[in-house]
Structure formats: C-alpha cells, structure tokens
N, CA, C and O atoms as a Tinker XYZ file with bonds, in Angstrom:
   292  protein
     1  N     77.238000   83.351000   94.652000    73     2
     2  CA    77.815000   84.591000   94.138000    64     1     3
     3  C     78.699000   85.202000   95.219000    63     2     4     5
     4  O     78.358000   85.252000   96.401000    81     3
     5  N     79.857000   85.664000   94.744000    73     3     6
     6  CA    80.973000   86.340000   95.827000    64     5     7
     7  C     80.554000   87.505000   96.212000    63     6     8     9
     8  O     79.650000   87.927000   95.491000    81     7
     9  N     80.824000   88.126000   96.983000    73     7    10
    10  CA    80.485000   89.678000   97.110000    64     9    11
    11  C     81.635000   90.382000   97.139000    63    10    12    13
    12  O     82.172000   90.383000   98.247000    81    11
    13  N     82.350000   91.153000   96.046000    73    11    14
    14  CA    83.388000   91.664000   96.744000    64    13    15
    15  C     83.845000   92.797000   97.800000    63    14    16    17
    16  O     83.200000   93.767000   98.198000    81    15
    17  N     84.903000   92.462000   98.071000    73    15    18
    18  CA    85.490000   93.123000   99.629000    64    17    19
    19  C     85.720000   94.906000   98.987000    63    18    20    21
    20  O     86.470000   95.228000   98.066000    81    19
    21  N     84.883000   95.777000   99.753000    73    19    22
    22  CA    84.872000   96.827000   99.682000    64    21    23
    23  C     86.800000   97.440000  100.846000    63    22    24    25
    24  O     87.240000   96.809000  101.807000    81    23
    25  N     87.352000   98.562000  100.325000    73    23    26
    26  CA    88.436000   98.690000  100.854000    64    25    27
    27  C     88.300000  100.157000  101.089000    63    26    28    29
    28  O     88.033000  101.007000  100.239000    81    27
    29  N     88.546000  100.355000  102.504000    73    27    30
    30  CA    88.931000  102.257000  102.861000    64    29    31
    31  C     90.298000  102.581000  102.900000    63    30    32    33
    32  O     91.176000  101.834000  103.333000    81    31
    33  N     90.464000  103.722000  102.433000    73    31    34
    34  CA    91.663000  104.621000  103.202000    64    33    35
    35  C     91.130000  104.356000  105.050000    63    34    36    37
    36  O     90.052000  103.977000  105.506000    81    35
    37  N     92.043000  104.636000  105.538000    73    35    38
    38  CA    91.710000  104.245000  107.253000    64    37    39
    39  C     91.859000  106.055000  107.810000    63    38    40    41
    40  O     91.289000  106.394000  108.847000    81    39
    41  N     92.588000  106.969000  107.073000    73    39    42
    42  CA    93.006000  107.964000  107.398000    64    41    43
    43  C     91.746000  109.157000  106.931000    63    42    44    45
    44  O     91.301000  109.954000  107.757000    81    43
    45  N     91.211000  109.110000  105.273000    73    43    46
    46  CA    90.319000  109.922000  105.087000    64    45    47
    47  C     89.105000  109.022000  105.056000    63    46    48    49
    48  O     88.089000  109.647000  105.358000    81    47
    49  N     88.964000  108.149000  104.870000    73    47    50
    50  CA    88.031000  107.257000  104.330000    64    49    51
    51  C     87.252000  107.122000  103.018000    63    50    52    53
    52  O     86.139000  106.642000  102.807000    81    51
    53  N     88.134000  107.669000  102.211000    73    51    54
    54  CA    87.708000  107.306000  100.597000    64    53    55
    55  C     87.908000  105.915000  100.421000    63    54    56    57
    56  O     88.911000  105.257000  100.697000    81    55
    57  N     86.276000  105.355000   99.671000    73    55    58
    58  CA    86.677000  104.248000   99.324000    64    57    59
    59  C     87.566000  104.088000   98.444000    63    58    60    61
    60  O     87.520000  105.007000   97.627000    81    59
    61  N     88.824000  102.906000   98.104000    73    59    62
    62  CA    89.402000  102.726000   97.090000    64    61    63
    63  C     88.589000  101.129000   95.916000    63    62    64    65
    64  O     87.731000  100.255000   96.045000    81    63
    65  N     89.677000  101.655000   94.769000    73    63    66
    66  CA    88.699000  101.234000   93.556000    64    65    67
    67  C     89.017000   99.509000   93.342000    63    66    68    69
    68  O     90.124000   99.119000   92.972000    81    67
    69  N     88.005000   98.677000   93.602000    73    67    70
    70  CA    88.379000   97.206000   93.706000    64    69    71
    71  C     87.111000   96.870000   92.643000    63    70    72    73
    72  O     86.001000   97.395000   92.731000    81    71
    73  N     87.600000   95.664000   91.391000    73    71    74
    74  CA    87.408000   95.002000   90.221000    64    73    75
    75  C     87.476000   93.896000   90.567000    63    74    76    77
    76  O     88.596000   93.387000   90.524000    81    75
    77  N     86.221000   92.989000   91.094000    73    75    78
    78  CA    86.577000   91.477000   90.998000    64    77    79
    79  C     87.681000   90.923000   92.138000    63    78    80    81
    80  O     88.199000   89.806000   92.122000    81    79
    81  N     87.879000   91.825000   92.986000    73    79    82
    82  CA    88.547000   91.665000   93.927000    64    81    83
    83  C     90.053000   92.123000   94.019000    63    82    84    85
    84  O     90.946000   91.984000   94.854000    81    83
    85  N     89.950000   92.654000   92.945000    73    83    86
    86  CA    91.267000   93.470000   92.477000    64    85    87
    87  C     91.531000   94.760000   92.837000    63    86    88    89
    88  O     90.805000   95.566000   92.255000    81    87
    89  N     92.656000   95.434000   93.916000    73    87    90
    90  CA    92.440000   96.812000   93.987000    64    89    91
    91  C     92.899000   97.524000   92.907000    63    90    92    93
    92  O     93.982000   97.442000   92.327000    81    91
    93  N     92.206000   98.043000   92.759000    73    91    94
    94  CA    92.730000   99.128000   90.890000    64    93    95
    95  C     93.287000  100.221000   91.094000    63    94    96    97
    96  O     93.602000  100.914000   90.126000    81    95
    97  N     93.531000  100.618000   92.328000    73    95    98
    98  CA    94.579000  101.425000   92.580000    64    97    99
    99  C     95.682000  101.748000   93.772000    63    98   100   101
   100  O     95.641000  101.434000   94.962000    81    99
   101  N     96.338000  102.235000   93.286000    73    99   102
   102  CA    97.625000  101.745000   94.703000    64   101   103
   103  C     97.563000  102.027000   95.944000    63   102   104   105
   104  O     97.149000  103.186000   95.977000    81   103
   105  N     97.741000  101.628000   97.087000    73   103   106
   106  CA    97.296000  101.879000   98.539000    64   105   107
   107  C     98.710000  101.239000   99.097000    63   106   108   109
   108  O     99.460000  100.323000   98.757000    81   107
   109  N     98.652000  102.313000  100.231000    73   107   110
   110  CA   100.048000  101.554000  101.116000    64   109   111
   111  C     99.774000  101.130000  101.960000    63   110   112   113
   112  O     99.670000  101.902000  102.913000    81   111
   113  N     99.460000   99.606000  102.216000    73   111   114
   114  CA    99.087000   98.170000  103.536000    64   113   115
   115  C     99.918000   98.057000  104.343000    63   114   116   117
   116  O    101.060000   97.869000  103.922000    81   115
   117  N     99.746000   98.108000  105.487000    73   115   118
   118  CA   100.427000   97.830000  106.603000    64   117   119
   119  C     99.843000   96.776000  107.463000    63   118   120   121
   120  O     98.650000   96.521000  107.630000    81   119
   121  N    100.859000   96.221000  107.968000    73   119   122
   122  CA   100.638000   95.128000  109.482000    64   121   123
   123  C    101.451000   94.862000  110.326000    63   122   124   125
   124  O    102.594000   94.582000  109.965000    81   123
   125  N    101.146000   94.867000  111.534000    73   123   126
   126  CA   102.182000   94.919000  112.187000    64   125   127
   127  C    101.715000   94.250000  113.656000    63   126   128   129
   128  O    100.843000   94.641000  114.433000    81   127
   129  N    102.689000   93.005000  113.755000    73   127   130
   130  CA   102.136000   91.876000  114.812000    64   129   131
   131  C    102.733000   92.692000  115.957000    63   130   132   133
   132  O    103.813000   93.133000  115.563000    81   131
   133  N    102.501000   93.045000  117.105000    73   131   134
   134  CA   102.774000   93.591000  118.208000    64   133   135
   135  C    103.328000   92.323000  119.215000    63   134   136   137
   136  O    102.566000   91.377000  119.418000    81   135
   137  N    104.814000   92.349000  119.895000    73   135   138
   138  CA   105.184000   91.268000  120.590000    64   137   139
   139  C    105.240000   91.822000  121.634000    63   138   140   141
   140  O    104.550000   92.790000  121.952000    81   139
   141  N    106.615000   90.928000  122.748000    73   139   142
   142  CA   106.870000   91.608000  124.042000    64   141   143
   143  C    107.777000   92.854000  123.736000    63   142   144   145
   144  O    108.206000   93.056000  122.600000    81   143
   145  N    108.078000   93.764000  124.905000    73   143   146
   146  CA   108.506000   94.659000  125.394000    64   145   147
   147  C    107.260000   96.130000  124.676000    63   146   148   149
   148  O    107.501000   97.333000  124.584000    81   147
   149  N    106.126000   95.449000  124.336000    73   147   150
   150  CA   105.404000   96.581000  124.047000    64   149   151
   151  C    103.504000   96.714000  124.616000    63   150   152   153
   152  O    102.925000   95.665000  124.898000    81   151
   153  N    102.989000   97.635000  124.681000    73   151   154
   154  CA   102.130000   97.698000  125.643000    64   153   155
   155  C    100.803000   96.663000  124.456000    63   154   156   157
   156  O     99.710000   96.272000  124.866000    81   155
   157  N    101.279000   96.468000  123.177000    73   155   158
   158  CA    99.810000   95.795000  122.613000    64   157   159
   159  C    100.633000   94.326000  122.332000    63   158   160   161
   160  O    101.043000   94.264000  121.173000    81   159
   161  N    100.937000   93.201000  123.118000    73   159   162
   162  CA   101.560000   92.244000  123.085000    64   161   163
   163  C    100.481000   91.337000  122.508000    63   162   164   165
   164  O     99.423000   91.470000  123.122000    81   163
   165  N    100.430000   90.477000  121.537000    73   163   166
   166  CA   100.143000   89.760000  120.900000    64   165   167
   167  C     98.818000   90.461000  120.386000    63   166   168   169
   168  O     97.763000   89.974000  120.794000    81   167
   169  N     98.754000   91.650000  119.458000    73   167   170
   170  CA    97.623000   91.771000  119.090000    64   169   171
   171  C     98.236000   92.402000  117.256000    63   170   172   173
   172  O     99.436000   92.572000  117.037000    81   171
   173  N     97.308000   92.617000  116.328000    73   171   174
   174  CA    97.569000   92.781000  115.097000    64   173   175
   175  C     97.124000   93.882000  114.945000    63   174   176   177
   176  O     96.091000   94.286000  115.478000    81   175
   177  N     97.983000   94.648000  114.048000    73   175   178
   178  CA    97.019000   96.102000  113.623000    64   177   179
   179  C     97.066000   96.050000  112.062000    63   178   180   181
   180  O     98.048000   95.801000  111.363000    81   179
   181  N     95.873000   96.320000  111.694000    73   179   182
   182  CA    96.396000   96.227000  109.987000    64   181   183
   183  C     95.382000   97.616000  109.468000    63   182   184   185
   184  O     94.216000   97.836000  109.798000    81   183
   185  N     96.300000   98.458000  108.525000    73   183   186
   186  CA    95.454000   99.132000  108.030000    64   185   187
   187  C     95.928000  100.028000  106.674000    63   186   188   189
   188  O     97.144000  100.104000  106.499000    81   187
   189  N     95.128000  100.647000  105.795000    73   187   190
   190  CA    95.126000  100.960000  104.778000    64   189   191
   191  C     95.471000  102.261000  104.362000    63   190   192   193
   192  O     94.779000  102.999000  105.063000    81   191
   193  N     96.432000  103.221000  103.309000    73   191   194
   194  CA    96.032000  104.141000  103.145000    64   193   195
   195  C     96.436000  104.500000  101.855000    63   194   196   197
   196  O     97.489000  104.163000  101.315000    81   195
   197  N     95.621000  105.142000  101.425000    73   195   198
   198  CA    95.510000  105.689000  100.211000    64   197   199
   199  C     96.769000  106.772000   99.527000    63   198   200   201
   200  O     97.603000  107.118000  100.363000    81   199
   201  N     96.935000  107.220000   98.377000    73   199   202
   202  CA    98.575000  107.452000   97.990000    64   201   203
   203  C     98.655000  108.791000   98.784000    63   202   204   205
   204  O     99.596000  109.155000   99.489000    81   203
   205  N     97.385000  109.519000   98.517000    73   203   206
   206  CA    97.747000  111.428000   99.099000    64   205   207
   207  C     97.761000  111.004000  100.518000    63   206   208   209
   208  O     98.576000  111.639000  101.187000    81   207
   209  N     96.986000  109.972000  101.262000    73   207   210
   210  CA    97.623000  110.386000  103.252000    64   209   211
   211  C     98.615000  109.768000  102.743000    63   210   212   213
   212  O     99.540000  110.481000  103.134000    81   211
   213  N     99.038000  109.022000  102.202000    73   211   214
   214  CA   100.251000  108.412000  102.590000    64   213   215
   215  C    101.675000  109.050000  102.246000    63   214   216   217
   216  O    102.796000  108.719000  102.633000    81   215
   217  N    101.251000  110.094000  101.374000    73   215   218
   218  CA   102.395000  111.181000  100.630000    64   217   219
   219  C    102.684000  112.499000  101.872000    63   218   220   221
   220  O    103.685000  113.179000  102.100000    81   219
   221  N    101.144000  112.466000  102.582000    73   219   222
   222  CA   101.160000  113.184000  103.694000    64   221   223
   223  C    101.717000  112.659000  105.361000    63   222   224   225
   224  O    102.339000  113.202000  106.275000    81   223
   225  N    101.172000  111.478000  105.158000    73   223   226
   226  CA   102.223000  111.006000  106.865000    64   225   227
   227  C    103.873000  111.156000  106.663000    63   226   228   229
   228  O    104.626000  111.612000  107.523000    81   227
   229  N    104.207000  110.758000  105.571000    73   227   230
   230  CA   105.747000  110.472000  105.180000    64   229   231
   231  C    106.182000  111.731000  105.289000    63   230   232   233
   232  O    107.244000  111.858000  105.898000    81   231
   233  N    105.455000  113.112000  104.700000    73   231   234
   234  CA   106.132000  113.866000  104.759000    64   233   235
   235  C    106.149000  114.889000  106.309000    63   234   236   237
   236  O    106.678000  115.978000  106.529000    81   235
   237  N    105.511000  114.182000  106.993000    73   235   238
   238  CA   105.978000  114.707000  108.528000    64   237   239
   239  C    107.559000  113.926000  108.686000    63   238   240   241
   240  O    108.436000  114.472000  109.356000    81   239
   241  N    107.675000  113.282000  108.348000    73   239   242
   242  CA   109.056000  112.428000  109.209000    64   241   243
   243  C    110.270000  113.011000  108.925000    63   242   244   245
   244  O    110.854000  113.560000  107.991000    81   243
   245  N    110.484000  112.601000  110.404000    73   243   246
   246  CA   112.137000  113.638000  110.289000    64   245   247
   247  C    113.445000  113.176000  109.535000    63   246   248   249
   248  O    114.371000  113.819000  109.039000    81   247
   249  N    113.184000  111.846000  109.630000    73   247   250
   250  CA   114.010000  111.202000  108.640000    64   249   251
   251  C    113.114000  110.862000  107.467000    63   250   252   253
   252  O    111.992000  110.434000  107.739000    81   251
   253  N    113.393000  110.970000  106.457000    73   251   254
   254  CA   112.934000  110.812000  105.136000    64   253   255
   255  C    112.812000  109.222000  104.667000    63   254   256   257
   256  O    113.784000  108.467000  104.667000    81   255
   257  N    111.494000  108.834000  104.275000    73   255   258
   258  CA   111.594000  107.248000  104.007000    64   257   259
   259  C    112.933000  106.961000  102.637000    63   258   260   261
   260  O    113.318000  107.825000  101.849000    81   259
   261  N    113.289000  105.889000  102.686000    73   259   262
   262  CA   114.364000  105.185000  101.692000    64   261   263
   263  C    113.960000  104.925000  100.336000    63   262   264   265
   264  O    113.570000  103.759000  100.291000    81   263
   265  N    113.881000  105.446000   99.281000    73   263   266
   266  CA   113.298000  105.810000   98.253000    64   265   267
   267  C    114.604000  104.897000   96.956000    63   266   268   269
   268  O    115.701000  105.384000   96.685000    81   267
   269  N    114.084000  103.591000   96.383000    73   267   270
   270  CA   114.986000  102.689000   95.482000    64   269   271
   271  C    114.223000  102.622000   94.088000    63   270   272   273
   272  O    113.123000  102.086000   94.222000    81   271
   273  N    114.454000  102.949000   93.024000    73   271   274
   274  CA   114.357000  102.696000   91.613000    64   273   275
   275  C    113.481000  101.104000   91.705000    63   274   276   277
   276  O    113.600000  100.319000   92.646000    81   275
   277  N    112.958000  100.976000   90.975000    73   275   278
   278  CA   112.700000   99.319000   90.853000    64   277   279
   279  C    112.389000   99.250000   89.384000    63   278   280   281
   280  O    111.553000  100.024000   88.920000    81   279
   281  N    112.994000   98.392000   88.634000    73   279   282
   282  CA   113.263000   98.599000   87.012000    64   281   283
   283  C    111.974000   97.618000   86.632000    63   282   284   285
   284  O    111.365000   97.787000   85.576000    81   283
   285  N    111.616000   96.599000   87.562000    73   283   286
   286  CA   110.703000   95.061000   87.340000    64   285   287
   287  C    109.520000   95.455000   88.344000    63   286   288   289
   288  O    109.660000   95.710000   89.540000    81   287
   289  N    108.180000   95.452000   87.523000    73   287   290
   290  CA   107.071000   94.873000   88.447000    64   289   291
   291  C    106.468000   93.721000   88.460000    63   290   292
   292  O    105.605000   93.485000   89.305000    81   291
C-alpha cells in the first residue's frame, strides 16, 4: 500500500489538499539549483507555497511579477 505524500505551505504551514497523490489545489513550487558566484554553490532549495503567501510575497515586490493570459491548460 502507498502512503501518500502529505504537502505544506513552507510560509504558514497549512497543509495543502492531496487525492491519491494529486494536489487538489494550486500551490506555487519552486527550485532553485544554487551554482558558482553564490554563497550556497551546489546545493538545492525547493519549496512550497500556498496561493494567499504567495499573493502576499509578490505583493511586496517592487517590480511587479509578469502577468500573461493563458487560453490552454
């Protein structure tokens, strides 16, 4: 029997909603391989966040993220 993979927000820590291994609701994933000229050289960061932090980090930024229509999912 599988067990499925439980998933956090990384920011509040609400769990989010996973079906069979399916997340059932939208989360914004990040990863990001760290190379040279930076102090975490060959290491990975990966982490999760849920739509309200993620409606909330974006809206600190001074430049505004790039926001495109998408007609196809």
């Amino acid at each position: 029997m599988q067990e499925t993979k439980e998933i956090f927000c990384n920011q509040c820590g609400k769990k989010l909603k996973v079906e069979n291994d399916i997340l059932k609701e939208d989360a914004f994933e990040a990863k990001k391989q760290w190379g040279y000229f930076s102090q975490k050289d060959a290491v990975l960061h990966s982490f999760v966040l849920c739509e309200e932090c993620y409606d909330e980090m974006i809206s600190r930024f001074a430049i505004p993220v790039e926001i495109t229509e998408v007609t196809e999912l």
